[in-house]
Backbone atoms as SQL, in Angstrom:
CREATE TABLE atoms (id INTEGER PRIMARY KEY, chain TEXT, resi INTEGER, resn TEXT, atom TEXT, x REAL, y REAL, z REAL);
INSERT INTO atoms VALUES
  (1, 'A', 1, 'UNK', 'N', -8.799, -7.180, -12.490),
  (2, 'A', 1, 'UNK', 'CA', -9.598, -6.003, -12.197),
  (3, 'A', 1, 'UNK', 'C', -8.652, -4.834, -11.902),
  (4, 'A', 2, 'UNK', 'N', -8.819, -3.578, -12.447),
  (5, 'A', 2, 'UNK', 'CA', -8.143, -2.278, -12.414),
  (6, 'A', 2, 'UNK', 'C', -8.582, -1.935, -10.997),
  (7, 'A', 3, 'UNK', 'N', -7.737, -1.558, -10.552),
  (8, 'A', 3, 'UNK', 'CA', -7.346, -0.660, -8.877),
  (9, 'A', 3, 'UNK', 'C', -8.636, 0.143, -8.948),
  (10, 'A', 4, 'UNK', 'N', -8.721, 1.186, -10.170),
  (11, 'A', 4, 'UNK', 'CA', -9.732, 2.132, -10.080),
  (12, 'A', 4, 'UNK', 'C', -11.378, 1.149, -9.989),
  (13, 'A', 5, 'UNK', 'N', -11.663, 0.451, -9.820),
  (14, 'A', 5, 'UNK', 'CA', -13.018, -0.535, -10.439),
  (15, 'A', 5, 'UNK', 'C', -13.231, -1.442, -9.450),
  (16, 'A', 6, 'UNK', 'N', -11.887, -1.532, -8.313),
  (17, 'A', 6, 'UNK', 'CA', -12.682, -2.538, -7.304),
  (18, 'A', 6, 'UNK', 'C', -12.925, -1.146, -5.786),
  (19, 'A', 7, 'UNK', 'N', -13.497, -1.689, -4.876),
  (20, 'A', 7, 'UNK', 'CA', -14.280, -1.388, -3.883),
  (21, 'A', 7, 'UNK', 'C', -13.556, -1.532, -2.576),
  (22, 'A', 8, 'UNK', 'N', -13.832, -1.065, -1.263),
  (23, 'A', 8, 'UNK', 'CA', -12.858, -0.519, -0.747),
  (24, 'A', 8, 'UNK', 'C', -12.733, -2.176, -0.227),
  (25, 'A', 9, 'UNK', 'N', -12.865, -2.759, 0.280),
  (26, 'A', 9, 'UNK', 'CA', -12.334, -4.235, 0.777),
  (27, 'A', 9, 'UNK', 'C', -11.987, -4.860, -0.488),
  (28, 'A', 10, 'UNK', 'N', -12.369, -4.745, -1.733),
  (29, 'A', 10, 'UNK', 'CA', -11.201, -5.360, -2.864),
  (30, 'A', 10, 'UNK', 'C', -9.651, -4.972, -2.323),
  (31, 'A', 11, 'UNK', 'N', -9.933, -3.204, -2.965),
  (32, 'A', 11, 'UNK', 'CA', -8.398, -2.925, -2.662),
  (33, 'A', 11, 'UNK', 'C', -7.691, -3.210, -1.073),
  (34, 'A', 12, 'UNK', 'N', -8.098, -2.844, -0.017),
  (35, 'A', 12, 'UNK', 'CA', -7.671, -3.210, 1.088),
  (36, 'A', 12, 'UNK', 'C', -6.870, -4.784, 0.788),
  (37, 'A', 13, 'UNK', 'N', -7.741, -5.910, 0.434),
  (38, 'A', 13, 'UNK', 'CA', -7.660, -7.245, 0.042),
  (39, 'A', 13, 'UNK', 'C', -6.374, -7.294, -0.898),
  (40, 'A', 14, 'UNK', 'N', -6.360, -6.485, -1.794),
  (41, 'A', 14, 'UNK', 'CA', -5.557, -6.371, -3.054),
  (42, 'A', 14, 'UNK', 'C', -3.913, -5.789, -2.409),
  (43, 'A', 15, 'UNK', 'N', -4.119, -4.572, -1.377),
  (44, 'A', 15, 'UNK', 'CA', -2.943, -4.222, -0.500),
  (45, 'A', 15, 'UNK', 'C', -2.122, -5.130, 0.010),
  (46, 'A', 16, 'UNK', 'N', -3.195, -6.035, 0.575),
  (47, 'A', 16, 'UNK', 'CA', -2.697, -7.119, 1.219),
  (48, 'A', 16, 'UNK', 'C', -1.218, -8.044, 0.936),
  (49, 'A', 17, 'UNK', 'N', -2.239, -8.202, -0.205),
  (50, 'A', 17, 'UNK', 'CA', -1.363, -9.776, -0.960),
  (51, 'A', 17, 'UNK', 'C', -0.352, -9.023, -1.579),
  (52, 'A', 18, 'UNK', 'N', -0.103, -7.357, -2.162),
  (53, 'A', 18, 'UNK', 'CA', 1.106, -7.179, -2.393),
  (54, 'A', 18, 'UNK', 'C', 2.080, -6.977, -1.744),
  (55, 'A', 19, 'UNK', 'N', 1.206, -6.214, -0.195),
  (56, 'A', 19, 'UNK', 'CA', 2.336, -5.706, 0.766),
  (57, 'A', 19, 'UNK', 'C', 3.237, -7.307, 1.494),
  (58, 'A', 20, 'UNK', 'N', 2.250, -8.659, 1.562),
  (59, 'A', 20, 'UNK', 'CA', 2.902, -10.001, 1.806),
  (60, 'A', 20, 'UNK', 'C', 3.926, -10.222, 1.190),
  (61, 'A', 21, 'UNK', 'N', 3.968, -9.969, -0.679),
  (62, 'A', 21, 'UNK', 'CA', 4.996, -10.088, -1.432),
  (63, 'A', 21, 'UNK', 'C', 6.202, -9.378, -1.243),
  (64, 'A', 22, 'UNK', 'N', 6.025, -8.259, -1.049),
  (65, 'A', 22, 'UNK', 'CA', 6.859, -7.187, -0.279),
  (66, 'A', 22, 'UNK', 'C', 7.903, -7.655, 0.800),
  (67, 'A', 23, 'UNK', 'N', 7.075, -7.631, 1.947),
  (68, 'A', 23, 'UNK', 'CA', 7.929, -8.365, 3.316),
  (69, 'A', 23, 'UNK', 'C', 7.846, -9.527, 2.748),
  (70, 'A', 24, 'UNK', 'N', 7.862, -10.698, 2.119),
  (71, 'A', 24, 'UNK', 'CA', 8.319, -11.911, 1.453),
  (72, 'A', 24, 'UNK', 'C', 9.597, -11.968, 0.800),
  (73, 'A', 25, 'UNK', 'N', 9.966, -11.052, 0.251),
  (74, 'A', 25, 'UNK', 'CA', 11.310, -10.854, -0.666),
  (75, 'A', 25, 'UNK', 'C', 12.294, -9.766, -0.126),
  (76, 'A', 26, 'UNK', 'N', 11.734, -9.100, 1.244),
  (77, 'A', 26, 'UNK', 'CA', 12.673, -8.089, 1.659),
  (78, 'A', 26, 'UNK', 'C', 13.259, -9.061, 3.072),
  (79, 'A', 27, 'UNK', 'N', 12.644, -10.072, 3.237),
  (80, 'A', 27, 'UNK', 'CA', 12.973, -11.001, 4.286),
  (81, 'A', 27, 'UNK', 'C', 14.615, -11.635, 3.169),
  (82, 'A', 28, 'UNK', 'N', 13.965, -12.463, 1.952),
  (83, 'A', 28, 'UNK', 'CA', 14.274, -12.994, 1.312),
  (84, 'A', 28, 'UNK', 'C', 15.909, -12.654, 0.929),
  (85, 'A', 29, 'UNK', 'N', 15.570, -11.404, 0.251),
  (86, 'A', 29, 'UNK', 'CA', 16.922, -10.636, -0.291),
  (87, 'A', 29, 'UNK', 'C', 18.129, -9.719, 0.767),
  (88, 'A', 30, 'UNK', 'N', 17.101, -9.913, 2.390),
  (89, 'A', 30, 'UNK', 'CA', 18.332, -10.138, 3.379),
  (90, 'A', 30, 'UNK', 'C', 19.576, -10.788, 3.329),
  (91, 'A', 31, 'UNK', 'N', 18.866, -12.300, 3.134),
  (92, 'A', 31, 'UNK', 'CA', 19.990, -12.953, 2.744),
  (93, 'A', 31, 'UNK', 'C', 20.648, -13.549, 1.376),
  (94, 'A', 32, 'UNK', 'N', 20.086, -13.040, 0.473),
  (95, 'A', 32, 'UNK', 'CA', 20.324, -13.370, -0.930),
  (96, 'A', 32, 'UNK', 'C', 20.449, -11.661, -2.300),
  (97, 'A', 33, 'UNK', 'N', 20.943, -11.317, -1.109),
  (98, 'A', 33, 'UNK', 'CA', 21.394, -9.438, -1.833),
  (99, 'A', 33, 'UNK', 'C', 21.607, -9.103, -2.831),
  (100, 'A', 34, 'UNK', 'N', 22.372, -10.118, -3.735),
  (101, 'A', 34, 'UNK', 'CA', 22.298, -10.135, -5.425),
  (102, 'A', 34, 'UNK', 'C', 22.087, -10.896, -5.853),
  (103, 'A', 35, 'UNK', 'N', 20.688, -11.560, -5.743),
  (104, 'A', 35, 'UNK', 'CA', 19.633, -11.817, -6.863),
  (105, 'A', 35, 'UNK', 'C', 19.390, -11.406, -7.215),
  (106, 'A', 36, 'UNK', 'N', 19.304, -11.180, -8.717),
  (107, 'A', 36, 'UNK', 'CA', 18.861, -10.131, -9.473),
  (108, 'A', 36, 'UNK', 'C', 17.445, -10.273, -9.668),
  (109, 'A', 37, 'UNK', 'N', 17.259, -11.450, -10.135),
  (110, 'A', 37, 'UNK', 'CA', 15.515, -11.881, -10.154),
  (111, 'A', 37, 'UNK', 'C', 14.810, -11.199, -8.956),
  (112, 'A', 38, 'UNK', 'N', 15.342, -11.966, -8.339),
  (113, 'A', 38, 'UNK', 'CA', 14.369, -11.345, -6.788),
  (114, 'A', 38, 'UNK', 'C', 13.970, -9.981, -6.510),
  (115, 'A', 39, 'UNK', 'N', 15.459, -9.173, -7.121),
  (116, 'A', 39, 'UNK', 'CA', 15.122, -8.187, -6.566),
  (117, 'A', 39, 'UNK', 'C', 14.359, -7.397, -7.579),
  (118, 'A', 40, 'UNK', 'N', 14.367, -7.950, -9.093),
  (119, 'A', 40, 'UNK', 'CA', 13.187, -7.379, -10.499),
  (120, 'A', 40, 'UNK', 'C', 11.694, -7.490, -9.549),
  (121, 'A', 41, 'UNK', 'N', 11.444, -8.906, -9.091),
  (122, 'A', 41, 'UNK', 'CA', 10.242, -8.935, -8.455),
  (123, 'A', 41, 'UNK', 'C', 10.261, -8.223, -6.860),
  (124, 'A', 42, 'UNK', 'N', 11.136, -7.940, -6.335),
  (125, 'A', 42, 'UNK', 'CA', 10.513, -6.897, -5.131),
  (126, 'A', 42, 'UNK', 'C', 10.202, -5.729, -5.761),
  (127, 'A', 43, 'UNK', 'N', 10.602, -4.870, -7.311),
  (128, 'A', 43, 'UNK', 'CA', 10.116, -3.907, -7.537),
  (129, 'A', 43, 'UNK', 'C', 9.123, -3.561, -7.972),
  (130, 'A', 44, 'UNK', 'N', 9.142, -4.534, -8.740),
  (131, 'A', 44, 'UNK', 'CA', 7.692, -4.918, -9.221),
  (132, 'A', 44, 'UNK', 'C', 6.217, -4.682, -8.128),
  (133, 'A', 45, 'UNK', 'N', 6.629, -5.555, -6.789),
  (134, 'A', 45, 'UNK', 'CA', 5.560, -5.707, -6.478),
  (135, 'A', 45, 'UNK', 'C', 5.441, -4.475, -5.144),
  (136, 'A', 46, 'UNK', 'N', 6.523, -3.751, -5.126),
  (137, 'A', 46, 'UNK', 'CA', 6.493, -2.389, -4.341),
  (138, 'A', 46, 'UNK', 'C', 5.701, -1.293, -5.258),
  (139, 'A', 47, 'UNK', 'N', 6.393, -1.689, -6.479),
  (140, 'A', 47, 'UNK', 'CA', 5.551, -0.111, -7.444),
  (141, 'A', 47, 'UNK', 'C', 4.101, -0.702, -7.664),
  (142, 'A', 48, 'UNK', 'N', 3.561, -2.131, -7.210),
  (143, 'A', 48, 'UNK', 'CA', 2.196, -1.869, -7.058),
  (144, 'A', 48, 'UNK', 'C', 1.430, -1.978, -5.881),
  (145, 'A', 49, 'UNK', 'N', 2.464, -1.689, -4.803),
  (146, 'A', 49, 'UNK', 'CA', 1.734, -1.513, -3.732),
  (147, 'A', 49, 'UNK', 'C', 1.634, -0.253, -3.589),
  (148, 'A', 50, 'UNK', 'N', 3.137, 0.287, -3.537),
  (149, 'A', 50, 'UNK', 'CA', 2.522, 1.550, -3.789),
  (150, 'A', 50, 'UNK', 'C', 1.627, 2.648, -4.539),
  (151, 'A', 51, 'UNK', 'N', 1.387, 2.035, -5.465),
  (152, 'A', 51, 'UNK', 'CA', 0.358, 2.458, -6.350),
  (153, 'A', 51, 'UNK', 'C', -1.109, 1.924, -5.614),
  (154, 'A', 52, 'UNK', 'N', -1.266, 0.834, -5.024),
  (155, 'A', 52, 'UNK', 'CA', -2.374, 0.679, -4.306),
  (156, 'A', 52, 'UNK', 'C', -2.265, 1.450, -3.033),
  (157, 'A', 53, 'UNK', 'N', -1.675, 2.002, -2.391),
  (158, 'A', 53, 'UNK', 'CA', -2.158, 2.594, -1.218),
  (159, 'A', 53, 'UNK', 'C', -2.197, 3.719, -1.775),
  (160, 'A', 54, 'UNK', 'N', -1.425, 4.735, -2.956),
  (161, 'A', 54, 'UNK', 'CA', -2.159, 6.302, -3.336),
  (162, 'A', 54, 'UNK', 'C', -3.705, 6.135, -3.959),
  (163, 'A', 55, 'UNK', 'N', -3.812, 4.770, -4.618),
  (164, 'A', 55, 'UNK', 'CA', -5.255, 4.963, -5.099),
  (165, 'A', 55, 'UNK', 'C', -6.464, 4.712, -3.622),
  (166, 'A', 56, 'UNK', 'N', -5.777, 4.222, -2.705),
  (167, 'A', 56, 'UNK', 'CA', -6.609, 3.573, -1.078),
  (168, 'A', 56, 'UNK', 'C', -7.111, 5.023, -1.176),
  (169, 'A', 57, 'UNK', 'N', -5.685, 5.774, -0.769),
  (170, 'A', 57, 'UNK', 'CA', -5.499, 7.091, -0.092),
  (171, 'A', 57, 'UNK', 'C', -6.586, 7.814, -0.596),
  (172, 'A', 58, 'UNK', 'N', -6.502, 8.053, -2.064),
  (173, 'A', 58, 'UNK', 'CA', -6.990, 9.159, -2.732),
  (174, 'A', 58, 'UNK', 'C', -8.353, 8.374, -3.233),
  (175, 'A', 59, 'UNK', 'N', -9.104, 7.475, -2.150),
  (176, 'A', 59, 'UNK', 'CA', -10.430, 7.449, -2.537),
  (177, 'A', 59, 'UNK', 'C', -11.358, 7.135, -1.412),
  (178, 'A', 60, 'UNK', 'N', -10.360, 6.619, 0.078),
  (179, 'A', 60, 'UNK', 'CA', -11.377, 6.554, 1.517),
  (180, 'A', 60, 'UNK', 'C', -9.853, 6.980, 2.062),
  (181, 'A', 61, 'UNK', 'N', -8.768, 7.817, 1.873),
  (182, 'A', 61, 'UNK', 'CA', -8.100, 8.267, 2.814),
  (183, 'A', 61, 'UNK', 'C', -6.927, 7.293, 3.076),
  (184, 'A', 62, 'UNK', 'N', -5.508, 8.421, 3.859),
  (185, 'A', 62, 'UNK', 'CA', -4.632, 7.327, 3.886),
  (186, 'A', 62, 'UNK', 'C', -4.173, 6.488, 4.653),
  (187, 'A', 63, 'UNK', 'N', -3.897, 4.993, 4.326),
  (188, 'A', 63, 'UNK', 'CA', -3.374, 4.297, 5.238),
  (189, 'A', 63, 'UNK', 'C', -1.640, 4.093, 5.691),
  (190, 'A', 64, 'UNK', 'N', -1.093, 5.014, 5.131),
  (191, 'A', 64, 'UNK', 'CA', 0.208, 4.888, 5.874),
  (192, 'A', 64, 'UNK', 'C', 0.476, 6.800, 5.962),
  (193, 'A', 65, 'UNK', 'N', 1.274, 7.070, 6.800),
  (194, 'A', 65, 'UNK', 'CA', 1.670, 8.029, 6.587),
  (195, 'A', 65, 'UNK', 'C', 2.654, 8.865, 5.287),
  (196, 'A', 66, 'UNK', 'N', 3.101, 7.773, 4.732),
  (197, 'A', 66, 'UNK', 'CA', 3.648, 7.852, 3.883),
  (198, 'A', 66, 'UNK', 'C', 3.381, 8.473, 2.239),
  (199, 'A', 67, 'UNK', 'N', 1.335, 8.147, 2.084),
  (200, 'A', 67, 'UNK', 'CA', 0.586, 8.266, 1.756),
  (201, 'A', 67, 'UNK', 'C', -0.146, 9.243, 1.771),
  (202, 'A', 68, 'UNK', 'N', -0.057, 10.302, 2.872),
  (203, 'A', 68, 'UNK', 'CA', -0.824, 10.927, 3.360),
  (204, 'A', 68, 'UNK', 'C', 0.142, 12.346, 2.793),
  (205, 'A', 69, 'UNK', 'N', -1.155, 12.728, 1.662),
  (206, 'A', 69, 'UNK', 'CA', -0.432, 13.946, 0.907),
  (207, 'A', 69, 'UNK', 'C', -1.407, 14.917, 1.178),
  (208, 'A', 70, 'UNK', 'N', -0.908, 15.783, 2.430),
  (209, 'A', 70, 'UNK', 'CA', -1.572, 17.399, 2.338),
  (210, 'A', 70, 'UNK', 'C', -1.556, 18.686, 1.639),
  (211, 'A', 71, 'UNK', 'N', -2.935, 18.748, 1.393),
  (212, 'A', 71, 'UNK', 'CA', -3.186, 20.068, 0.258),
  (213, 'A', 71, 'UNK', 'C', -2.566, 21.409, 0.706),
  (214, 'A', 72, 'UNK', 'N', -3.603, 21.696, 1.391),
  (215, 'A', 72, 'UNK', 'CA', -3.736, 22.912, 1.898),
  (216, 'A', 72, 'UNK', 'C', -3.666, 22.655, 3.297),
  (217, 'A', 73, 'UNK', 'N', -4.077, 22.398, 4.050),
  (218, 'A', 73, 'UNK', 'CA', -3.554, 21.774, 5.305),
  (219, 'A', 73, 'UNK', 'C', -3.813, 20.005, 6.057),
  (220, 'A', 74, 'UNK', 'N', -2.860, 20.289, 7.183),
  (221, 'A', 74, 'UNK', 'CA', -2.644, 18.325, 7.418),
  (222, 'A', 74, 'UNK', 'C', -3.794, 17.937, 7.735),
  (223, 'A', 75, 'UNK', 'N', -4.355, 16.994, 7.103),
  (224, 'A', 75, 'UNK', 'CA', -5.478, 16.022, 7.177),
  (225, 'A', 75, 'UNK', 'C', -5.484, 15.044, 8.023),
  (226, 'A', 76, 'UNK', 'N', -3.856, 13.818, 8.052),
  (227, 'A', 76, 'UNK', 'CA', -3.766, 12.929, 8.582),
  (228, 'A', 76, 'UNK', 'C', -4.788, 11.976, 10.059),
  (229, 'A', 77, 'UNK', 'N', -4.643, 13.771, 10.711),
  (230, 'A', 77, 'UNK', 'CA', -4.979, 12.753, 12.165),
  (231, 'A', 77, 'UNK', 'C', -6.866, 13.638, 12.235),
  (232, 'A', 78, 'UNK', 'N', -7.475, 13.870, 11.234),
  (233, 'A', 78, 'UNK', 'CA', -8.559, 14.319, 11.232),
  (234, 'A', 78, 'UNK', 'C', -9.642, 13.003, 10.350),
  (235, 'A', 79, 'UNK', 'N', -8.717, 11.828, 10.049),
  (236, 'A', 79, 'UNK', 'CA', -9.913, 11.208, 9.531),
  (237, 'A', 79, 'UNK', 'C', -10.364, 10.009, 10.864),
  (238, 'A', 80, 'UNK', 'N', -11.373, 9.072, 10.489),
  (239, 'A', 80, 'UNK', 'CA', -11.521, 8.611, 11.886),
  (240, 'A', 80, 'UNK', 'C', -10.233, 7.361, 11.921),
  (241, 'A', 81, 'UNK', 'N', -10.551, 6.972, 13.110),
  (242, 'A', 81, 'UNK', 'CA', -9.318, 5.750, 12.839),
  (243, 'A', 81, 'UNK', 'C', -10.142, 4.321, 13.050),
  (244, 'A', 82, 'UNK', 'N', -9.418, 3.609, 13.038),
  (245, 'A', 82, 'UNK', 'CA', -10.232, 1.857, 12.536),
  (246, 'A', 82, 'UNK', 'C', -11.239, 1.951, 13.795),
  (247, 'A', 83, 'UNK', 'N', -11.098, 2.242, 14.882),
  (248, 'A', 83, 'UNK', 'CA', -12.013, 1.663, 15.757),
  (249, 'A', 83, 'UNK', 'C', -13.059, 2.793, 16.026),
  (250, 'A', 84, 'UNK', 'N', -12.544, 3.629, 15.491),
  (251, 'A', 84, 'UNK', 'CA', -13.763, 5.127, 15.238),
  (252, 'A', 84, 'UNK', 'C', -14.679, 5.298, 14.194),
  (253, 'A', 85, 'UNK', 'N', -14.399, 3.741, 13.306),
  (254, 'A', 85, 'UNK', 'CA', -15.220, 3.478, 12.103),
  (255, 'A', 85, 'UNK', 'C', -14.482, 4.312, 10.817),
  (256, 'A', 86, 'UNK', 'N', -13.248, 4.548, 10.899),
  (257, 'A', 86, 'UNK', 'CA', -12.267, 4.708, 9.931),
  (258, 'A', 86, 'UNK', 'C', -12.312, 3.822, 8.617),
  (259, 'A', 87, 'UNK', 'N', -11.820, 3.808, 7.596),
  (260, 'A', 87, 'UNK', 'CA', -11.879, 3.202, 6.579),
  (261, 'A', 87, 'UNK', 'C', -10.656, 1.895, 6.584),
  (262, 'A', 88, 'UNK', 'N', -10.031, 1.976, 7.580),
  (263, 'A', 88, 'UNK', 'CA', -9.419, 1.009, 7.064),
  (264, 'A', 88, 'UNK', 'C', -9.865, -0.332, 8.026);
């Protein structure tokens, strides 16, 4: 299923399991620094996390700061937050 086509607890769900892969291989390649494999698949699965949190961002708002791209002015601390019934 395309990023754009699932729903906001897909992608949240979908964040998940890449951002695991993520800290999985950045644990990993601590101690194994030139693997080359390893480190094909940490990029891999960073350029689709990060690609899942601009599509999070840019459809219920962002979840990292990192994410959080202001237009015209800062948005960040104006959306609600998780326990204010925030989106994430």
């Amino acid at each position: 299923m395309m990023m754009n086509q699932m729903n906001q607890q897909q992608l949240l769900h979908w964040i998940d399991m890449v951002s695991f892969a993520v800290v999985d291989m950045t644990e990993y390649l601590d101690t194994h620094p030139h693997d080359e494999k390893a480190l094909e698949y940490f990029n891999h699965y960073e350029d689709l996390r990060r690609s899942a949190l601009r599509a999070y961002g840019e459809k219920y708002g962002p979840l990292t700061i990192d994410t959080a791209y202001p237009e015209k002015h800062w948005t960040w601390s104006m959306q609600p937050l998780p326990w204010e019934g925030g989106n994430c």
